[in-house]
Each structure stands twice: as C-alpha cells, then as structure tokens.
C-alpha positions as CSV (number, residue, x, y, z in Angstrom):
1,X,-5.2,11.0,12.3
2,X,-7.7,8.2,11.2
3,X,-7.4,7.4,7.0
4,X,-10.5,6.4,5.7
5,X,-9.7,4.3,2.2
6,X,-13.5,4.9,0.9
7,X,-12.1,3.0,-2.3
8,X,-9.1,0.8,-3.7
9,X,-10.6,2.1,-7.2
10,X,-7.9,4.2,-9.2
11,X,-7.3,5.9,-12.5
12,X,-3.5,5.6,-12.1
13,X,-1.2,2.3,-11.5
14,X,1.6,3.8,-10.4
15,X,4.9,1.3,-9.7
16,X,5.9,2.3,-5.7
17,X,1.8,2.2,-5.2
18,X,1.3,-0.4,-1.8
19,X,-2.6,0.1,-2.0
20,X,-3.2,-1.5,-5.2
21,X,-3.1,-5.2,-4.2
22,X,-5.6,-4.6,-1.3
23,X,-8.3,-3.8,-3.8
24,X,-8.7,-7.9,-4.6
25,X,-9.2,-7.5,-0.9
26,X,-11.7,-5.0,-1.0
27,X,-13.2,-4.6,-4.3
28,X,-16.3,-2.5,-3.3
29,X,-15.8,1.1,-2.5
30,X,-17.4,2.1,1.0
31,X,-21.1,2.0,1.4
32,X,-23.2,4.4,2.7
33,X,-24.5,2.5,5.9
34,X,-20.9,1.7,6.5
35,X,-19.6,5.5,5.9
36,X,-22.5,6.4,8.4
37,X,-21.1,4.1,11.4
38,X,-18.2,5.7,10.8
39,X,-19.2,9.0,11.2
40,X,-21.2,8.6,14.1
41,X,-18.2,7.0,15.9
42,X,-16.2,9.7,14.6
43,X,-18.4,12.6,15.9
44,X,-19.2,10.6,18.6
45,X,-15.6,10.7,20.0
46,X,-14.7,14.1,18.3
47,X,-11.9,12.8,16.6
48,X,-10.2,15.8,15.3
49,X,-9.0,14.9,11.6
50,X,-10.0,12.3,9.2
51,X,-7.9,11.9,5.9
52,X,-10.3,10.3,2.9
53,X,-8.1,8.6,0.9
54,X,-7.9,5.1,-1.4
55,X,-7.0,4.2,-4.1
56,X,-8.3,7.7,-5.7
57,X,-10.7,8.4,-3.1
58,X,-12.7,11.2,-5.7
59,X,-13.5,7.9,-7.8
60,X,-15.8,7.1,-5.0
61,X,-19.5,8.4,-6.7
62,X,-20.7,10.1,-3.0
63,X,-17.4,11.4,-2.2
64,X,-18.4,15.0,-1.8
65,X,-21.3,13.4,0.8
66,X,-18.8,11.6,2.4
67,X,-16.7,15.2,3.2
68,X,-19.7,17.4,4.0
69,X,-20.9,14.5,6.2
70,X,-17.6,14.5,8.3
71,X,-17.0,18.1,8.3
72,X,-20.6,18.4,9.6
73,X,-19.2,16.6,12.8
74,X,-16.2,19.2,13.9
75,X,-13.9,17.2,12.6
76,X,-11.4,18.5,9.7
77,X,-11.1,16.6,6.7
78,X,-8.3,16.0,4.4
79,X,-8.3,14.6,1.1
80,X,-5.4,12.5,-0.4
81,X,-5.3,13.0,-4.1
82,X,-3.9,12.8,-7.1
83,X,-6.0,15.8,-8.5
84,X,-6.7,14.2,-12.2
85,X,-10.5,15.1,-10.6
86,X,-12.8,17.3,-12.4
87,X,-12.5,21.0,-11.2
88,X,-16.6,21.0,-11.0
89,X,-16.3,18.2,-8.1
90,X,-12.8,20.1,-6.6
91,X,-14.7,23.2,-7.0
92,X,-17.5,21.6,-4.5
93,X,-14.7,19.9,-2.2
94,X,-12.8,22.9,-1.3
95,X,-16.0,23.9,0.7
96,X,-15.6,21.2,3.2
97,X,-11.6,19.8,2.7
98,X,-9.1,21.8,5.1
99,X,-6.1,20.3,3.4
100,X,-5.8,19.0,0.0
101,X,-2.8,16.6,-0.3
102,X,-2.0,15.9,-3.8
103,X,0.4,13.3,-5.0
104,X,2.3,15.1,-7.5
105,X,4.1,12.1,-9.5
106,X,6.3,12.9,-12.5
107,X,5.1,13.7,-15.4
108,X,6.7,10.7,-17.0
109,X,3.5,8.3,-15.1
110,X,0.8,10.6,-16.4
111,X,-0.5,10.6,-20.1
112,X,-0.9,13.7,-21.8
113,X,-4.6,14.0,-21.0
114,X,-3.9,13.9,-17.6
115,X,-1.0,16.5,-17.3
116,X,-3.6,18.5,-18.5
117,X,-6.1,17.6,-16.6
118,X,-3.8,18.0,-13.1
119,X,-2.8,21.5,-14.1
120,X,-6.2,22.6,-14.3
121,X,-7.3,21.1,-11.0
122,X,-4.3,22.3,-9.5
123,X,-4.7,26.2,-10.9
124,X,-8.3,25.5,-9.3
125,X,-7.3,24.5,-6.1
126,X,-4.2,26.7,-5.7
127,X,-6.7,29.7,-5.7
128,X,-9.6,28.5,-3.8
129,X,-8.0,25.3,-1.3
130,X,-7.9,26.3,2.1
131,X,-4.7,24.1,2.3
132,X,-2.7,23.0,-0.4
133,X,0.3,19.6,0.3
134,X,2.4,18.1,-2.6
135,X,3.2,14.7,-1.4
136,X,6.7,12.9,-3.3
137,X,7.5,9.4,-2.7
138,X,11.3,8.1,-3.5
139,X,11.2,5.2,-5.1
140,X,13.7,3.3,-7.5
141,X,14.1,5.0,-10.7
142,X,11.5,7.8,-8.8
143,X,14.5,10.0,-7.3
144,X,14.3,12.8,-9.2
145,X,12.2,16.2,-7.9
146,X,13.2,19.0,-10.4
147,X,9.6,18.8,-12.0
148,X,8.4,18.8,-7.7
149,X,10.3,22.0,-7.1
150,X,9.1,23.5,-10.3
151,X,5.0,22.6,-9.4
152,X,6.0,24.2,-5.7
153,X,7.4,27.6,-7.5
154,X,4.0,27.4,-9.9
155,X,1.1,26.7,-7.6
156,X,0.4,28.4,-3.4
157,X,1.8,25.3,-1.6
158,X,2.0,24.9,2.1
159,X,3.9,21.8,2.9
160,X,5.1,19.3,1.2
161,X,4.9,15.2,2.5
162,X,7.5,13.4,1.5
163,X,8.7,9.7,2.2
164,X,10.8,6.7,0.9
165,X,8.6,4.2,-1.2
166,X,7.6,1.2,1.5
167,X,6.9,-2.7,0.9
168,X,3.5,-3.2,-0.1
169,X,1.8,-6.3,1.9
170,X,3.2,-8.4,-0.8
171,X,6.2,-7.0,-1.6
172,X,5.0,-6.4,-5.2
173,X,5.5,-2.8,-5.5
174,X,9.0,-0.7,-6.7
175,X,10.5,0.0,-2.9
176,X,13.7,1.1,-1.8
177,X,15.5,-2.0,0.4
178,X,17.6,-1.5,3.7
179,X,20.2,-1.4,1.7
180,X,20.0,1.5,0.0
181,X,18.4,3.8,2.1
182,X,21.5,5.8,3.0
183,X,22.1,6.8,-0.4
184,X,18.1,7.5,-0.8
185,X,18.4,9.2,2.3
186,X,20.8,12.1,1.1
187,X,18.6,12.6,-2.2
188,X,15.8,13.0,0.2
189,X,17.9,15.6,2.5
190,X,18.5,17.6,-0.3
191,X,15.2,17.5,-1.4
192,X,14.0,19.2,2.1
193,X,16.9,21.3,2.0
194,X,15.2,22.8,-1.6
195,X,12.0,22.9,-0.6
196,X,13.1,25.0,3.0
197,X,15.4,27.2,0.8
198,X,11.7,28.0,-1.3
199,X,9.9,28.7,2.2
200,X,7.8,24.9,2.1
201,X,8.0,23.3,5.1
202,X,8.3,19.0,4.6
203,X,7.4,16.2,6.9
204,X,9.0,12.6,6.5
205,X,5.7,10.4,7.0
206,X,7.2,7.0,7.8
207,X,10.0,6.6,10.4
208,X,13.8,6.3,9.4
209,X,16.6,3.9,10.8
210,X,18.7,6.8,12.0
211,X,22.2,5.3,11.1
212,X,21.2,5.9,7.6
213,X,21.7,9.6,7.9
214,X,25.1,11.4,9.3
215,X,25.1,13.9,12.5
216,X,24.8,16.7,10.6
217,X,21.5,15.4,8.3
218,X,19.7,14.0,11.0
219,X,19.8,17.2,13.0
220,X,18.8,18.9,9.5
221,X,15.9,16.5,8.8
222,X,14.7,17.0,12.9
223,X,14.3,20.8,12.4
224,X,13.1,20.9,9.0
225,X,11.0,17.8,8.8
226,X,7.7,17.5,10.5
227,X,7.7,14.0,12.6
228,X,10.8,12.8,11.4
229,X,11.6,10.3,13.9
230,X,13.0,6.5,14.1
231,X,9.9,5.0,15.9
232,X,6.8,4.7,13.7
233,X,3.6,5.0,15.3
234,X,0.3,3.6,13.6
235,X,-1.5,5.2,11.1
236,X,-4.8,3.6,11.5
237,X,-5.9,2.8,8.3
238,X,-9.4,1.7,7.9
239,X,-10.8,0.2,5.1
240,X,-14.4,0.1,3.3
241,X,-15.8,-2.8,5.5
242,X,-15.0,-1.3,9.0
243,X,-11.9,-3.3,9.7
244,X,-8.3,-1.4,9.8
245,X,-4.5,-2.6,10.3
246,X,-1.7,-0.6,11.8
247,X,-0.9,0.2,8.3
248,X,-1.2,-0.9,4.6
249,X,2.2,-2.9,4.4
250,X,1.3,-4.4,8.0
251,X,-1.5,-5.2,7.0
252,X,-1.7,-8.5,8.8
253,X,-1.8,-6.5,12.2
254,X,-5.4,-6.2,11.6
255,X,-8.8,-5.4,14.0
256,X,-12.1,-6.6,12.2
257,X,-14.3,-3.4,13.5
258,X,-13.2,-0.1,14.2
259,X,-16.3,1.2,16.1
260,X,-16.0,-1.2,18.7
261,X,-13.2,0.4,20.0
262,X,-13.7,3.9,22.3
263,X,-11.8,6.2,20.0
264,X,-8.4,7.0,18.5
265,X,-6.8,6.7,21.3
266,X,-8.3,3.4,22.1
267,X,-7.2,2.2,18.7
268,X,-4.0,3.6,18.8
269,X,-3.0,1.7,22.1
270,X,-4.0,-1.4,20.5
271,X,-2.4,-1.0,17.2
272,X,1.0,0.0,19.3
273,X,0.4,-2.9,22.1
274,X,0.2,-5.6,18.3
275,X,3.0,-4.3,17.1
276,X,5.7,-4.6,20.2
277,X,6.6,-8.0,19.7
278,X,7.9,-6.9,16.1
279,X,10.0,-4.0,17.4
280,X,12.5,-6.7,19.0
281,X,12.2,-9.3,17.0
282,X,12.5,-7.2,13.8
283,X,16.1,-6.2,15.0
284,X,19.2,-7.1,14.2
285,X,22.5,-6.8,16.2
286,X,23.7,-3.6,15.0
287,X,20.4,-2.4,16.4
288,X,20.8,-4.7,19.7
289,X,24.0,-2.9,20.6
290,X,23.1,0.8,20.0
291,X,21.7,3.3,22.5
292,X,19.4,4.7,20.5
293,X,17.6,1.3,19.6
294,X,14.0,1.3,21.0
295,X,14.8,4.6,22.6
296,X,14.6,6.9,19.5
297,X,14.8,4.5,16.8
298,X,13.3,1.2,16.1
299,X,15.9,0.5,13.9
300,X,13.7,0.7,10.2
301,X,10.2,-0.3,8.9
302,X,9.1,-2.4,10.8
303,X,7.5,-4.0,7.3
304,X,10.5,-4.1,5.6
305,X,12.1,-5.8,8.1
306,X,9.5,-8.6,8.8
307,X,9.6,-9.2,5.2
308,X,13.0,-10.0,5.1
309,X,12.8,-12.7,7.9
310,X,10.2,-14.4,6.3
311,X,11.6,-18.3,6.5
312,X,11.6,-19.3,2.7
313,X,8.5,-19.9,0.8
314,X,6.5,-18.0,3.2
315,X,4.4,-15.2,1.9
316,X,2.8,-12.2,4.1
317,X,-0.7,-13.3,1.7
C-alpha cells in the first residue's frame, strides 16, 4: 500500500500524533501538478491501493479530485480520517473511497462540536461507505476502549486497525517505551479479544517484539490480528513534494522522488535494502541470542530503538 500525506494540515492535535512535527517540514498541502505525477506513476504501474492520508487529508481543498482522479486509474482508494468532515463532502467521497478508515479517538480529545460533528459523519458513512475501519492507537493515558467497543456496537464496522502509539521523528509525541510494552501488550490482546467476541476482525499495523507477549497471546494475536508479525516492512509514505521515507518516525530513511523509481515494488526493495543495517545494529543481546531474532522478529520498532542509541545530545532533527 502506497500513503499519500496530501497535507500535514489538521483540525485536531492529538498527544500520540507522530505527523504533526513534519508539517514545519512540509507546510503546503500537495499541489495539483504534483498530485498528477503521482497519478500517472500510479496508473502507470497499476499499483493496486493508495491510502490518502495527512494530517486530515479532507482539509486538503481538492481532496475529492484527488480520490476520483486515483480511482479513475483502477486503483482502490482509502481514506484515513478522523470523520469531523462535512457529510456533503463524505456524501461525495463514498463514491470513489473503498475503505474509509476513521480514527475514532476518545471523546475526551474532541470538543463538544466535534462529537457531534463525528456522529453525523459516522451515521452517514455507516449507511452509504462501501467499507467502514475504526483505527485505536494505545498510547499513555490512551488505554482505555470502552467508548471504541461501544462506537463498533453503534455504527456497520468491518475491521478495526489498531496499534501501540510509536516515536514520532523527534520523539515529541505521548509513546509507549520498550519498557512497557508487555503490559500495553495485554490491554491490547484484550482489546482484539473484544472486538473478535463482537464479529470485527483487527490488524496490529506496526510490528511487535514478540517476547512482549506470552505463548498463548501471540498465537491469539497471529489468528486474530491481520499482519501481526515481529518484522516491520515499509510503509512507503510519501509526502506533498514527491519525496517519501520508510516511515514517518524513520523519517531520515528518505528517497527525494518517488516516480523515479519503477513501482512499489521497486520502492519497497529499496526502503527494505536502507533499512538492513538498522535491523542488527538496533539489537540488543537478548535479541542476539534468540532464534527467533531476524527470523520472525526484529526484535521492536526499529524507531524506537535507534532513538534510544542515540549518543547524547544527538537529535534524529
């Protein structure tokens, strides 16, 4: 899947967010003439499914172009959201979006306006959406999911994306540490063992060191969870001036122009092939001694861990 981030623009700030700093980065949304490029190279090497996301990426003024345009090519579009969109443009979108993945935060980091506003978008797109995702991100003093299994009873859900809160590029945002990630790790298997007990599939969508999880959770998490897995691959993120990095919190792994490559796969290779050295020296020697290490697990984020062994003073900006 390629992620287009047509804009760092956003009408929410919330704390686990690693996209926000990158908008000093990238302050202009995606241009047209850019967007175009993109497209072509997209339809010219029938890349199957491109994710428009930001940011909020229906803050972007020719968003509903944008989807048209790249459903026009073969290829299925979704759209990561936070739904706080008017239902007039949603109502628009659902012609051309095959899956609608909608952050569903807590109600605590909405105002009142925007509850309201999210429930009507949501009633909109539970009825019309070809595909409907609520996405939940664990992050410190963000464990809780009551209000999440309540929206999955109250609106036609088909999966649900889940994953623990990452390092941003800086390190600014609220993220869960090495540390901790067994104990985030059971909140998060029981959070996929209420969501299968309600008939919604999940998928973990970052990799997991898998000595944070017991025998019988990690063969839970493999049949419940879409890709979870202890090897991340790269998730191609490209931003609104044609260049793209493995991923936001590597962002430093970084190509200056996507269409000068022959494809996803071609990009893919690439992003992997930058990102090898890390996988070793990332490691430490828990990780060195155990079978699984490189073979099924890469023993954690591989940006969490180069943040860590950062010599002091250094900064990844």
């Amino acid at each position: 899947m390629i992620n287009f981030f047509v804009s760092f623009s956003c009408n929410l700030r919330c704390p686990y967010c690693f996209a926000l700093e990158l908008r000093k980065r990238h302050p202009a949304p995606m241009d047209d003439a850019t967007f175009e490029r993109l497209r072509d190279w997209v339809a010219a090497y029938r890349i199957p499914l491109v994710s428009l996301i930001g940011g909020e990426p229906t803050t972007h003024p020719r968003i509903l172009e944008m989807a048209t345009s790249l459903a026009e090519t073969g290829s299925k579009v979704a759209l990561f959201t936070n739904a706080l969109a008017s239902e007039s443009l949603l109502e628009r979108l659902v012609e051309h979006v095959d899956n609608f993945v909608v952050n569903y935060n807590a109600p605590s980091l909405l105002t009142p306006s925007q509850q309201e506003q999210r429930c009507r978008s949501l009633a909109l797109l539970s009825e019309k959406a070809r595909r409907l995702t609520f996405s939940k991100n664990f992050f410190p003093g963000g464990m809780t999911y009551d209000y999440f299994l309540e929206g999955l009873a109250r609106y036609k859900v088909s999966a649900v994306r889940c994953d623990v809160a990452r390092p941003s590029f800086t390190g600014a945002n609220s993220h869960s540490v090495p540390r901790s990630l067994p104990a985030v790790m059971t909140k998060v298997v029981a959070f996929a063992e209420k969501c299968k007990n309600m008939g919604v599939p999940t998928g973990l969508d970052c990799c997991v060191r898998l000595c944070a999880l017991n025998e019988k959770d990690t063969l839970f998490m493999e049949k419940q969870a879409v890709k979870f897995t202890g090897i991340c691959h790269p998730s191609m993120d490209i931003f609104p001036d044609l260049s793209a990095s493995y991923c936001l919190p590597l962002y430093d792994l970084h190509v200056d122009d996507v269409t000068s490559f022959a494809g996803e796969e071609a990009l893919q290779w690439h992003m992997a092939e930058a990102a090898r050295p890390l996988r070793r020296q990332a490691a430490n020697r828990k990780c060195l001694g155990c079978d699984l290490f490189q073979r099924r697990c890469q023993g954690g984020c591989l940006a969490q861990k180069r943040r860590n062994r950062l010599p002091r003073g250094e900064s990844l900006s």
